[in-house]
N, C-alpha and C positions, 0 to 999 in steps of 0.2 A: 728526634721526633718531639719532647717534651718542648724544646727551645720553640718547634715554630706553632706549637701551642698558644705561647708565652707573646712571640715578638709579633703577631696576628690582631690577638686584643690591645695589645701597645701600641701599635700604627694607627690599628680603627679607633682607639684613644684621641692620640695625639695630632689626626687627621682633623677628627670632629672637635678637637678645642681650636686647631688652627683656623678649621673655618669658620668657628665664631668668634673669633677674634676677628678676622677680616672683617667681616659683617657690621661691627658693633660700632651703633652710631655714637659719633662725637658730639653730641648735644652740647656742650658747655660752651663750643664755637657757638651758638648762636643766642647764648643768653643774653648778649649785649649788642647793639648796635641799629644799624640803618637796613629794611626792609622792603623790600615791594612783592607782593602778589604775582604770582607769574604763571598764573592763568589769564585770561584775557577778560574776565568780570568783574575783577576790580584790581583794573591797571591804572587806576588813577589813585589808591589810596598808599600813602608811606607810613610803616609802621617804627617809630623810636623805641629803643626799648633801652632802657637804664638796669640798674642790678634791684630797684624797686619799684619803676612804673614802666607803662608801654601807653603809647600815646598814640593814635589810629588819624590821620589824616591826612584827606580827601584836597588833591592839590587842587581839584576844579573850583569847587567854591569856599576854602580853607574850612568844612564842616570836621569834627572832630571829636572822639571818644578817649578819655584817659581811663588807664586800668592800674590798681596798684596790683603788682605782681609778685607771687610768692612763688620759690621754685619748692615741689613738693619730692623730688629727687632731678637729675641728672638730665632727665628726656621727660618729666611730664612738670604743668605748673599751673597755678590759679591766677586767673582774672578776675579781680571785682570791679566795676563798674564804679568810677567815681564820679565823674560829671560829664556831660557830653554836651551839644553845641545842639543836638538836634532835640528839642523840648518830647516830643513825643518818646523819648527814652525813659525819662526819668523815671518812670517805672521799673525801670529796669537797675536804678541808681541802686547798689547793695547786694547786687544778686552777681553772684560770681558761676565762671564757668571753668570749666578743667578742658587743659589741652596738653595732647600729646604729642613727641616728634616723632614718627613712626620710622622714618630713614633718610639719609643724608648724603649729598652725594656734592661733593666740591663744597661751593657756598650756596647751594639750593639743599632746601630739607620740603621733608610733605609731612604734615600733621594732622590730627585730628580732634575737631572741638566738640564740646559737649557743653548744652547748656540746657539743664532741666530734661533732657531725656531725648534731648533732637541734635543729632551727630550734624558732621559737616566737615569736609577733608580738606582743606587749602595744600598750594603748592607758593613757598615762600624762596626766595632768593635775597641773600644777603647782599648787601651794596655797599656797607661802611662797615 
């Protein structure tokens, strides 16, 4: 009787680590590489991202936003804004934003931006 005391909290243990384990996204796959948006609002823009920038452009008219990018753990990272194609930014030149990868699934991840206090959820698909 004492044993299935014991081997009860051990399963319900060993059950709830196993399923956070399955769960846990693999961010580091997408620290680097080729990007497209895979919602349909902005399916024309490719995202490059290096292990220090992320480069945002717009294949229609080659308009364009580089970011130097700092990962601040695993799944979340900063964007600062360092010069952009579109003048009407510049304001914005210096001001960085925090993005998270919320969950991952193949080479498509969904994340969450944050810039100044105004969320915004993208769905990203890796390509390179």
């Amino acid at each position: 009787m004492f044993k299935k005391y014991i081997t009860l909290p051990a399963l319900l243990l060993l059950g709830t680590i196993a399923m956070g384990q399955s769960n846990d996204v693999q961010c580091t796959e997408f620290h680097t590489g080729t990007f497209k948006y895979n919602d349909g609002s902005n399916a024309n823009i490719v995202i490059t991202r290096t292990a220090t920038h992320q480069t945002e452009t717009n294949t229609l008219d080659q308009s364009f936003k580089k970011y130097k990018i700092e990962w601040i753990s695993d799944c979340e990272y900063q964007l600062t804004l360092e010069e952009s194609s579109d003048e009407r930014l510049s304001v914005l030149i210096g001001k960085s934003k925090k993005e998270m990868i919320l969950k991952a699934e193949g080479y498509a991840y969904e994340n969450l931006s944050d810039l100044e206090g105004k969320g915004a959820s993208n769905k990203l698909v890796k390509v390179h």
